[in-house]
N, C-alpha and C positions, 0 to 999 in steps of 0.2 A: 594100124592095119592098112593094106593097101587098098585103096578106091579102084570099086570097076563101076563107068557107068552104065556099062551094057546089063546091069543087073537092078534088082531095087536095094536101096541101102539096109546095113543092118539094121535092126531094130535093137534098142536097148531098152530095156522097160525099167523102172524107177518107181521103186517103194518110196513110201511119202513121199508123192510128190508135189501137197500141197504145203509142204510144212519146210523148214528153212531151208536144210541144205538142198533136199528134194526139188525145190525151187532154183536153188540156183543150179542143180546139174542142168533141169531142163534148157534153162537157159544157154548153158554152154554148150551143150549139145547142138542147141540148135545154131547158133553162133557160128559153129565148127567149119571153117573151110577148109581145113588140110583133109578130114575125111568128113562127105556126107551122111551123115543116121539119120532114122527114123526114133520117133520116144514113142514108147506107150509109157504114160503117166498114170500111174497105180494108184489107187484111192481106196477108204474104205467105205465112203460116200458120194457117190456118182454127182447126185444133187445137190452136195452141199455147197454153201457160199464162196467158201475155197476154191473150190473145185472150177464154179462156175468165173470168177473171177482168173481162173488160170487159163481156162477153155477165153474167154473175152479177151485178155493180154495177147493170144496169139493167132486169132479169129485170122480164119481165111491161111493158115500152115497146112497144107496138107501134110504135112511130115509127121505134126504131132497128132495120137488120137489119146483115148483115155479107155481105161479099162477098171476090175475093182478086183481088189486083192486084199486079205485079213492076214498078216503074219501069225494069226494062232489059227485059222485055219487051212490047213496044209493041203486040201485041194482046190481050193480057191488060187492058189499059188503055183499050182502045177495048171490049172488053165491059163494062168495067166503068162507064165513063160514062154509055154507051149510052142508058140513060135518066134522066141527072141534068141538073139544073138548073143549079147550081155547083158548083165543084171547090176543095174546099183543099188546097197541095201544098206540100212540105215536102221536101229533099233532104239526103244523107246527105255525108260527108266520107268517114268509113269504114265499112267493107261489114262486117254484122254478122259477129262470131267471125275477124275476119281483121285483121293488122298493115300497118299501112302502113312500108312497109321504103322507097321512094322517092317523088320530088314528085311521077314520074309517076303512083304508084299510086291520087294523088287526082281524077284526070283522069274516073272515070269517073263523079265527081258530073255532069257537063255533059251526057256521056251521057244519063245520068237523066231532066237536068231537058230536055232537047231531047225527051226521048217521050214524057213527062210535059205540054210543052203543045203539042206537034204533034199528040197524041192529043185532048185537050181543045177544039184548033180543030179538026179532022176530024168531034170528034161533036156539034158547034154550040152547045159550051158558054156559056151565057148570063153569069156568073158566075164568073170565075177570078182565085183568089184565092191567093197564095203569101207564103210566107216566107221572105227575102232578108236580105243584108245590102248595106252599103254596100261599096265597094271602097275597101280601105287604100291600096292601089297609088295610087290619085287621090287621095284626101282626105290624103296625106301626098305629093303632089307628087313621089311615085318616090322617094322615102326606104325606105318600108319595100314590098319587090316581093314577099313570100314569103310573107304572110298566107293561103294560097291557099282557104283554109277560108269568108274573106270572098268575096275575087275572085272566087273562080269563081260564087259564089251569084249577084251580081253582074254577071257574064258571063251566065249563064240569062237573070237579069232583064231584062238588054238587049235579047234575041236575041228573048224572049217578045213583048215589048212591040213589035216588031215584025210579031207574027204577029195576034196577037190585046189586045181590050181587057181589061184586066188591075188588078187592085187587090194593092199589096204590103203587108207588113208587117216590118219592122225591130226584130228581140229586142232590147235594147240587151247588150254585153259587157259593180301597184299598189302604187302604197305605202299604208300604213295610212292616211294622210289623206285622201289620192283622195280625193274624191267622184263616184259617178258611179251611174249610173239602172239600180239592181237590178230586174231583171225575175224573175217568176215566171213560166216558160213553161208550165204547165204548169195555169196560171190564167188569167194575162192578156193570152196571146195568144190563149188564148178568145173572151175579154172582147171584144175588139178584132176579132175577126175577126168573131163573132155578129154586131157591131151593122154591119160593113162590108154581111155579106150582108142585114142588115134593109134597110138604105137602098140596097141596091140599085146594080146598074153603073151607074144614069143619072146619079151624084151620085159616085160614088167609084174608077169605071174610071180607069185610068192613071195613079191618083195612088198613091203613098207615106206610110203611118203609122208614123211611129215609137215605139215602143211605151214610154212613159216611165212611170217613178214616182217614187218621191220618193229625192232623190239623199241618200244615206248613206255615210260610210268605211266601210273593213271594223271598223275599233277603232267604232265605235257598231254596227254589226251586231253585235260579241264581246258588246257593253253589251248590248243587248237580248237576245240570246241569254242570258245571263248570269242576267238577271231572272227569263226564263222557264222556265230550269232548273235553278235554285237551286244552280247551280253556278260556279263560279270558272272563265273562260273567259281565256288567254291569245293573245294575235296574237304571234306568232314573224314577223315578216320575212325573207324569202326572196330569193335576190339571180334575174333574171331566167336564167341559166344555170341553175339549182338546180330554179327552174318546170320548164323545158324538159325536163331530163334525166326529170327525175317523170312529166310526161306521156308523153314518149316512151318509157317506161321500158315502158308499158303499150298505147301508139297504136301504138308501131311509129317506130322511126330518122329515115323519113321524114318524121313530121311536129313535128319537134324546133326547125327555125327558124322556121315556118308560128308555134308557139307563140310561140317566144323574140319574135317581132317584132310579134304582137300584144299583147305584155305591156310593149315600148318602147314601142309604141303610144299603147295608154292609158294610161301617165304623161305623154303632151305632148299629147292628143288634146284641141279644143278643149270648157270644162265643159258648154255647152249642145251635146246630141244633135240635134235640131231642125237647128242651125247647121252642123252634122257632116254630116248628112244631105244639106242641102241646098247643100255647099260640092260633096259628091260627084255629086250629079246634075246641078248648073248645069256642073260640068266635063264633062258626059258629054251634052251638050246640052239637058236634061231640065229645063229653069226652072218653077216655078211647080206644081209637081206635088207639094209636100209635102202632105198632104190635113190638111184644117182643117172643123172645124165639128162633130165626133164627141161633143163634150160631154164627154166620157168620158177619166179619165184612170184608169192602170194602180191598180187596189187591192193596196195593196202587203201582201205571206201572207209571214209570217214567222215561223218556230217555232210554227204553230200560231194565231198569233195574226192577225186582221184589221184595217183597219183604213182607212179612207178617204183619198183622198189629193185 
């Protein structure tokens, strides 16, 4: 969007914003010099550590304030827009401090993300911008139906995009040789969302970014980890039941196959994510809507280290 400075900058407000990617929007946001914004940084804990820790990082910004906002309560959400310009939203699987013990108990991401941009369209948001995945369910042709951690994002995405005009973004998700598009969320879905809301709805509403970098195994991730900490780094191989049981051990029973079949997944998942992407939206009627032109691809932050891609 174009900068005027005879005005005050927009505001974009950001759901979690003290949790990863939330974190690193703020950060690009504020970084941004091709257009100035203002963040209101959304919390559902004003006080908490987090919070307070994100207020300290950027002590003395006037750009950034903070506000508090519950995605399951849906006026909490329409205050908190009220007067912003774009919204970045991000939706949870599991509900902080709590186990998911069955599939239902994931049910109430869609919750979320349905008040999340029914609020959005209510307060005439200019600007909406979220973070999705692709549906496994589709892009493996009903092989793998239990991913629900993708689908349902995906389900949001569908339902949004019906309401209002919308710009997505795509985290990317083995065997040791895999290759596949390590994302740092935490970075560069910053990166990517920054430059979405510089250029504005008029160029990137209803389209989809998939957030790529430079595709590495986990054995050259051990490598480089390895270098950088002058330490001797092994990859132990782990059989897909062994993932599962680990995650769930700690997410909660219910989200035990959701894992196991996103880890069959991405061993047959086709190498380019681009083609991933857009195998799962042309099935969903959505042709044409991979968004291109961003210049910009994901800087890949690895142990500390940067490094252009």
């Amino acid at each position: 969007m174009a900068s005027n400075s005879t005005v005050d900058p927009p505001v974009i407000a950001i759901l979690g914003a003290t949790g990863t990617q939330g974190q690193g929007v703020v950060a690009a946001l504020l970084r941004c010099t091709e257009t100035p914004f203002s963040v209101l940084a959304l919390t559902r804990d004003i006080a908490s550590e987090a919070t307070q820790r994100l207020q300290a990082r950027y002590q003395g910004d006037n750009r950034l304030k903070f506000g508090f906002a519950n995605a399951y309560d849906f006026e909490s959400l329409l205050t908190a827009f009220k007067d912003a310009y774009g919204v970045f939203a991000v939706t949870n699987t599991r509900l902080s401090g709590e186990t998911i013990e069955s599939e239902e108990d994931m049910r109430h991401e869609v919750t979320a993300g349905q008040n999340i941009y029914r609020a959005a369209k209510a307060c005439g948001i200019k600007h909406f911008v979220m973070s999705s995945l692709p549906s496994i369910s589709i892009a493996s042709s009903g092989k793998f139906q239990k991913v629900f951690h993708f689908d349902q994002k995906h389900e949001i995405e569908e339902m949004a995009r019906e309401e209002l005009p919308a710009t997505f973004v795509y985290p990317a998700p083995l065997s040791a040789d895999k290759k596949v598009d390590w994302v740092d969320p935490c970075y560069d879905i910053g990166v990517f969302v920054a430059k979405i809301f510089h250029l504005g709805p008029q160029k990137t509403a209803s389209k989809t970014y998939p957030v790529v970098g430079t595709k590495i195994s986990i054995r050259q991730m051990a490598d480089i980890l390895e270098i950088n900490i002058s330490k001797r780094v092994i990859v132990t191989p782990s059989t897909v039941e062994q993932w599962g049981a680990c995650i769930s051990a700690k997410a909660g029973p219910g989200y035990r196959q959701d894992i196991e079949q996103m880890m069959e997944w991405i061993n047959v998942a086709p190498d380019d994510k681009n083609l991933a992407c857009e195998r799962v939206l042309s099935k969903s009627g959505l042709n044409g809507i991979i968004g291109k032109g961003l210049d910009l691809r994901s800087r890949e932050y690895l142990f500390g280290r940067f490094s252009e891609t």
